[in-house]
C-alpha positions as CSV (number, residue, x, y, z in Angstrom):
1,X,0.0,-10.4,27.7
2,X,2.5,-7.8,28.6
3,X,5.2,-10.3,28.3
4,X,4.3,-10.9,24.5
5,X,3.7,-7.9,23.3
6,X,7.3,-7.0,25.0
7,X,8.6,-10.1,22.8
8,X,7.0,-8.5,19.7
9,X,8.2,-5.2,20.5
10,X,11.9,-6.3,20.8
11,X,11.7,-8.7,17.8
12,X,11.1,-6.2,15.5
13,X,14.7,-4.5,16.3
14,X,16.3,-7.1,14.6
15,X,13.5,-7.5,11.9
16,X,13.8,-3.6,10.9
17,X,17.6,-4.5,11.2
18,X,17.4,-7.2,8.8
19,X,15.4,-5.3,6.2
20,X,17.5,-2.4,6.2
21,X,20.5,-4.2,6.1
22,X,19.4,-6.4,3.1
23,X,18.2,-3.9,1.0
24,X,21.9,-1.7,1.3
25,X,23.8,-4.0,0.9
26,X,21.7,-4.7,-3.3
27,X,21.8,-0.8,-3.3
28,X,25.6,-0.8,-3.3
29,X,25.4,-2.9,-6.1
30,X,23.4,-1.7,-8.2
31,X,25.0,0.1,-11.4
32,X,24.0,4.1,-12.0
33,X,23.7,5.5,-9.0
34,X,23.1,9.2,-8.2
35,X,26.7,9.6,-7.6
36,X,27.5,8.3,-11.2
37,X,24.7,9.9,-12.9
38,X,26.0,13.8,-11.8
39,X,29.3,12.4,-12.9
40,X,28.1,11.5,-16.6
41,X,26.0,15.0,-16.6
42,X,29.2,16.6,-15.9
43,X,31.4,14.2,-18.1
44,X,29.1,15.5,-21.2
45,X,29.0,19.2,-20.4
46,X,33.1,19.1,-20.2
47,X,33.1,17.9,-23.9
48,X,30.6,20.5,-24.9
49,X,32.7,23.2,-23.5
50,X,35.7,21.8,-24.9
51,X,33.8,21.6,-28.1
52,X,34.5,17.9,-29.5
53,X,32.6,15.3,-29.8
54,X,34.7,13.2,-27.7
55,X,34.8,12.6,-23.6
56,X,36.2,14.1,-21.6
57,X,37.6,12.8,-18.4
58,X,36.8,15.0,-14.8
59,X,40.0,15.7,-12.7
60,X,40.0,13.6,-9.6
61,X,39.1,16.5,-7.2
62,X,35.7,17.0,-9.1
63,X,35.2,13.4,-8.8
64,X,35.9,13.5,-4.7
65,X,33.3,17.0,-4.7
66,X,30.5,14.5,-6.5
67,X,31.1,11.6,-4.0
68,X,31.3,14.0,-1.0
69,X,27.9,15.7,-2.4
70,X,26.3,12.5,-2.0
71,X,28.2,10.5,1.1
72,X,29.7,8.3,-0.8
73,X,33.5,9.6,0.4
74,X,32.9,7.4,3.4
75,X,33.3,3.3,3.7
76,X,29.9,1.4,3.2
77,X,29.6,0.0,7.1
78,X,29.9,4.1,8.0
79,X,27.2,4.7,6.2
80,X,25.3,2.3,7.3
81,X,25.7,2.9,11.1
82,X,25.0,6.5,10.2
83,X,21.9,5.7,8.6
84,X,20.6,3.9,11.8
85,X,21.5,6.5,14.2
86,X,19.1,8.9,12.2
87,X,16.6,6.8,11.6
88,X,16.2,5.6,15.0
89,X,15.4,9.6,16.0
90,X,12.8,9.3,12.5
91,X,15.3,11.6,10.8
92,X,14.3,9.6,7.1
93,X,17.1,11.8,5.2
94,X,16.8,13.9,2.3
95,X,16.0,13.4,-1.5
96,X,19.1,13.8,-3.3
97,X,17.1,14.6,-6.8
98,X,14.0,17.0,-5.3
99,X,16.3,18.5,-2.5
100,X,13.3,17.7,0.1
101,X,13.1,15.8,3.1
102,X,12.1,12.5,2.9
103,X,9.1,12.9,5.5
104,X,7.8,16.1,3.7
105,X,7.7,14.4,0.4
106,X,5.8,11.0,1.8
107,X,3.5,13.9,3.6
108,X,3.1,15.9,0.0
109,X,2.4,12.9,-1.7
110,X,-0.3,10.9,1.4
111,X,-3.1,12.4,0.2
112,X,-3.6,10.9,-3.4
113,X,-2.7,7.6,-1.7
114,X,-5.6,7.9,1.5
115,X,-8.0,9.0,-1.5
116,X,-7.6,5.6,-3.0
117,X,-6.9,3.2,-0.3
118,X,-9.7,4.4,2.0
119,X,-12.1,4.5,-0.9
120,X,-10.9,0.9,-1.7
121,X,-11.1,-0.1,1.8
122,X,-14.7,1.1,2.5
123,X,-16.3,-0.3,-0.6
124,X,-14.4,-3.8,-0.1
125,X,-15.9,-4.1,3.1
126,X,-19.2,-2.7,2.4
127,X,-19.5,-4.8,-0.6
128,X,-17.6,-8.5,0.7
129,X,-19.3,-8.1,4.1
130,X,-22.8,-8.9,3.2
131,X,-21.9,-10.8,0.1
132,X,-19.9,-13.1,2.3
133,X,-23.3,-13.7,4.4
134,X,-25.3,-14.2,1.3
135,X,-23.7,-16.5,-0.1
136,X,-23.2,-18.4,3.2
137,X,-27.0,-18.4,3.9
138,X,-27.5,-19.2,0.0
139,X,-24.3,-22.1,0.1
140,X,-24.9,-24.5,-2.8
141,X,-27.5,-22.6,-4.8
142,X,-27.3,-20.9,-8.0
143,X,-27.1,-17.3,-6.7
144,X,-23.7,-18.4,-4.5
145,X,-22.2,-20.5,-7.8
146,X,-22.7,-17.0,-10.1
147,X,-21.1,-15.1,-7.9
148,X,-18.3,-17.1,-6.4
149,X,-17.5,-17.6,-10.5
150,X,-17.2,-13.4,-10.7
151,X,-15.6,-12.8,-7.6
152,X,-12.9,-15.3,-9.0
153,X,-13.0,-13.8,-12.0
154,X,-12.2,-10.5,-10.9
155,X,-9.8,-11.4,-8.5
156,X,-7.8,-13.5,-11.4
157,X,-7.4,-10.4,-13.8
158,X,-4.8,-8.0,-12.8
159,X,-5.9,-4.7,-11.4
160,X,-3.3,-3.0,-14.0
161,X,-5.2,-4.6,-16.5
162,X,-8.4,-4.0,-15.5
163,X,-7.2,-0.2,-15.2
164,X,-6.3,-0.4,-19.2
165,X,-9.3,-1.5,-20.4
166,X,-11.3,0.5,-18.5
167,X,-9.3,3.7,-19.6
168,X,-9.6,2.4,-23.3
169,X,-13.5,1.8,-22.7
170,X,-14.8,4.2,-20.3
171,X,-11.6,7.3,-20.3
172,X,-11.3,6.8,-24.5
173,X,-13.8,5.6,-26.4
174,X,-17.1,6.4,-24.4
175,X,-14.8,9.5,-23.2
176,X,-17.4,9.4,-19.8
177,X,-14.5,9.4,-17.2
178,X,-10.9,11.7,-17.5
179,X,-8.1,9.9,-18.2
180,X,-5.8,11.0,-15.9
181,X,-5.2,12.9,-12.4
182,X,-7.6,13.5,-9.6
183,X,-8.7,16.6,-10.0
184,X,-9.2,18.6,-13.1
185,X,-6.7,21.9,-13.8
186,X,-9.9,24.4,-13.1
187,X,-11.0,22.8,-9.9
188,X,-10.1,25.6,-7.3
189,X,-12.6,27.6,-9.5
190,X,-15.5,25.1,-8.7
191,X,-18.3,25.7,-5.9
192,X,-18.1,23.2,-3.0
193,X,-20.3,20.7,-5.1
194,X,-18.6,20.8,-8.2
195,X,-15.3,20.4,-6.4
196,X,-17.1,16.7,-5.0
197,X,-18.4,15.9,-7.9
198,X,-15.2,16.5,-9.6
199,X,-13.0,14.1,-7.3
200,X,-15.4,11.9,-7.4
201,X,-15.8,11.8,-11.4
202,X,-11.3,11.3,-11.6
203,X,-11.2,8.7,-8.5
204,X,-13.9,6.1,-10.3
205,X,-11.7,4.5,-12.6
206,X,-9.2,4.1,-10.1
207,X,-10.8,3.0,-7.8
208,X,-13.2,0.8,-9.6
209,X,-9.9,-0.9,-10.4
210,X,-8.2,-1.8,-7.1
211,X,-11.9,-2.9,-5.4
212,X,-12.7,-5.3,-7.9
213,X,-10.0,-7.9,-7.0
214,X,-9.4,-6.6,-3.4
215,X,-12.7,-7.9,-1.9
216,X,-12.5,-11.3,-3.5
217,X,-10.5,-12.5,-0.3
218,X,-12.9,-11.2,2.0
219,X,-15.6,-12.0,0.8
220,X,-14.9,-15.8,0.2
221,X,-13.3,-15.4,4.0
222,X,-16.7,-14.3,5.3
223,X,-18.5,-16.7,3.5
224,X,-16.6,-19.7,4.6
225,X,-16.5,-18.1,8.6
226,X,-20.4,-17.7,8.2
227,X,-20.6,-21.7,7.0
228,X,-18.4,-23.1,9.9
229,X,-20.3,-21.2,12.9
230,X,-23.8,-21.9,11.2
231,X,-22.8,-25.6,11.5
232,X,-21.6,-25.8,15.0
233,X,-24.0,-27.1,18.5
234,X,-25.1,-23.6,19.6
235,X,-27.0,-23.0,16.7
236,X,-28.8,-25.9,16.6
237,X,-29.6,-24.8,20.4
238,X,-30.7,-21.6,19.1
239,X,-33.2,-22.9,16.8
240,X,-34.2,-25.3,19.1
241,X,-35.4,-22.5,21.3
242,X,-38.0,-21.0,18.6
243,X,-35.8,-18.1,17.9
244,X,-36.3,-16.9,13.9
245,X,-33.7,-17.4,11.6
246,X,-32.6,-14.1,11.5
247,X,-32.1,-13.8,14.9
248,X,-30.2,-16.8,14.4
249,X,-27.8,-15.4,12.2
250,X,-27.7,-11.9,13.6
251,X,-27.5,-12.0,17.5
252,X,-25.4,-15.6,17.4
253,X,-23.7,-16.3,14.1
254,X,-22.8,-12.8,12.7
255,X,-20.5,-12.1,15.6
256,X,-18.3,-15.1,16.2
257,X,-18.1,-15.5,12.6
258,X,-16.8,-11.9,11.8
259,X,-13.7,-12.5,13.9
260,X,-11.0,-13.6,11.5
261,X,-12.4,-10.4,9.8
262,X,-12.7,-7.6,12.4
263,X,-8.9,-8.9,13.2
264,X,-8.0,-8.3,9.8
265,X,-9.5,-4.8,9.8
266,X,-6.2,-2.6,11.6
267,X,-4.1,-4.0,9.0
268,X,-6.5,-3.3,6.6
269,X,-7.3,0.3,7.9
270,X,-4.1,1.0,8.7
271,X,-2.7,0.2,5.4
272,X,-5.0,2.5,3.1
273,X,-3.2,5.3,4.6
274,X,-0.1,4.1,3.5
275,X,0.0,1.4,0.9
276,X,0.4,3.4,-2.8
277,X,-0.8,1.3,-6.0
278,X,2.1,1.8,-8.0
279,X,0.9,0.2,-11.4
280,X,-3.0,1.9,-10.3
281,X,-1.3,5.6,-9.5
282,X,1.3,5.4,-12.7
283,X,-1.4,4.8,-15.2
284,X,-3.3,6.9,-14.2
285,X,-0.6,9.4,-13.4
286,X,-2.1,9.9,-9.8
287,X,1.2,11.5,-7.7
288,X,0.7,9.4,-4.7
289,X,3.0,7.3,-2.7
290,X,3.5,4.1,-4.9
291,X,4.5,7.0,-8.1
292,X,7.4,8.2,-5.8
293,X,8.6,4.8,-4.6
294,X,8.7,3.9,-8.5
295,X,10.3,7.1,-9.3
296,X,12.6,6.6,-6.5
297,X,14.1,3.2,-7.6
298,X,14.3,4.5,-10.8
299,X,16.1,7.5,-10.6
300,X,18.5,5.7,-7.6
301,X,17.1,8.2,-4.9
302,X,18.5,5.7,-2.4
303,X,17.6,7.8,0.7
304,X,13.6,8.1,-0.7
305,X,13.8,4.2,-1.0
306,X,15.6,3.6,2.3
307,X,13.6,5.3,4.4
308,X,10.0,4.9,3.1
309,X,10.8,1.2,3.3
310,X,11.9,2.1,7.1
311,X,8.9,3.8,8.1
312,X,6.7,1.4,6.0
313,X,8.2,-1.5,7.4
314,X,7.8,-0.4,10.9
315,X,4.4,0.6,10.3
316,X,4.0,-3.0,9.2
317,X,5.1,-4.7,12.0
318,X,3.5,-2.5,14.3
319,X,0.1,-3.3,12.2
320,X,0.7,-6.8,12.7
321,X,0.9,-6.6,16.2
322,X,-2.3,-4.8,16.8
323,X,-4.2,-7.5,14.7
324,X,-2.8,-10.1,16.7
325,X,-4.1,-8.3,20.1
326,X,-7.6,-8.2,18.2
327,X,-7.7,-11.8,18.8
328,X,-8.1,-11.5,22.5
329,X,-9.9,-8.5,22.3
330,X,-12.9,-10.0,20.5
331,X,-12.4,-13.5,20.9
332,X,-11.2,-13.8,25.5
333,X,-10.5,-17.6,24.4
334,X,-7.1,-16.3,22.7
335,X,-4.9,-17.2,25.1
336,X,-0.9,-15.6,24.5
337,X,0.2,-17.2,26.8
């Protein structure tokens, strides 16, 4: 065991390496950078203050200033190799357009992003869990053909769309739900309760959103775990023995055939905190994590980009282990070796 998770450990190096290293070297292509945005700014106030309509071009020393401001004085591979060294003490950088650190903006923007992927999270579960069983116990009927036929259903349409219509539906035309934001603009004047049932009136839509094609996956994945133990020798055996059907299914079935789920969970967990719906959070304008990696790419904010996708991918990979070591932790026939 110690051997592989020292294999794991050391072959994420070069997969955080990899990534990294991919993603500059696009970056340096990519037209409109920072670096040539402040240049244009300046370009256009010069012919202002000249007063014609033309351009006018900056002396060469305000052009080495700009490219100084921004690193971009030094060769590509310096950059690069400077960008390692800081990451690899969790120095992320700092935004060149909201003159913050790149950690205090993922902290400042977290919390709109836990609000939806825990929310998601829990009601996937709750809801896929014991639909999974029902539908396993129930395989075949009509109760298990209805619903696999909406659980497809809402896992084929688009959470994005399913986020418009309900806006045009529920947030405009009923007018039941806000259409924007998670709080409302008066909310630090509300008592404790109205302050709940405030957040909890702005995150339904959004939520209501992501969960309906989130759980689809887990649900069928239950179903089909629940259908492969129910058919195997020791259940036979168990009924054999004059235990009830639902001790059957509760004290023999329900806990072998949860394994492919409960190692899926850390990822799953673990990845609420920090995965942000960027479609779900910019319609409806919630400032969370998948806004800023939008706005980032966007507005070229390289260093936001580089080093959320750093600490994301590391996260990631470090996710990924732990669900692998779930395995032998609820299943001791997982051998690693």
């Amino acid at each position: 065991m110690g051997s592989y998770v020292a294999r794991r450990l050391l072959l994420m190096l070069p997969t955080l390496l990899g990534v990294l290293l991919l993603n500059f070297v696009v970056i340096q292509f990519v037209p409109g950078g920072p670096a040539e945005q402040l240049l244009a700014q300046l370009t256009s106030q010069e012919a202002r203050a000249a007063g014609g309509p033309g351009v006018r071009a900056l002396d060469p020393q305000q052009i080495a200033e700009v490219k100084a401001l921004y690193g971009f004085d030094k060769p590509a591979p310096e950059r690069f190799v400077q960008m390692l060294r800081q990451y690899a003490t969790f120095d992320l950088g700092k935004s060149f357009m909201q003159h913050k650190t790149v950690g205090e903006l993922i902290v400042e923007k977290l919390p709109v992003s836990i609000s939806l992927g825990l929310w998601t999270f829990f009601i996937s579960y709750l809801i896929a869990v014991p639909l999974g069983v029902a539908k396993a116990v129930r395989a075949g009927s009509r109760f298990d053909f209805v619903t696999t036929l909406i659980v497809l259903v809402g896992y084929a349409i688009p959470g994005f769309v399913l986020g418009v219509a309900l806006l045009v539906v529920f947030g405009g035309q009923l007018q039941w739900f806000p259409l924007r934001g998670l709080t409302s603009p008066n909310w630090s004047d509300l008592s404790l309760g109205g302050k709940i049932v405030d957040y909890l009136w702005h995150i339904t839509l959004p939520v209501t959103a992501m969960v309906l094609g989130s759980f689809a996956v887990t649900a069928m994945l239950t179903k089909n775990s629940f259908l492969e133990e129910i058919r195997k020798q020791y259940v036979l055996t168990a009924r054999a023995k004059g235990l009830s059907e639902r001790q059957v299914l509760w004290k023999h079935v329900f806990r072998n055939a949860l394994i492919p789920i409960v190692t899926g969970f850390p990822a799953a967990f673990i990845g609420a905190f920090f995965t942000g719906s960027l479609l779900i959070e910019t319609l409806f304008s919630l400032d969370g994590l998948g806004l800023l990696s939008y706005e980032s790419v966007i507005r070229r904010d390289y260093p936001v980009v580089l080093g959320t996708l750093f600490l994301f991918t590391l996260i990631g990979l470090v996710t990924k282990l732990i669900s692998d070591l779930c395995y032998v932790w609820v299943d001791p026939r997982v051998k690693f070796d």
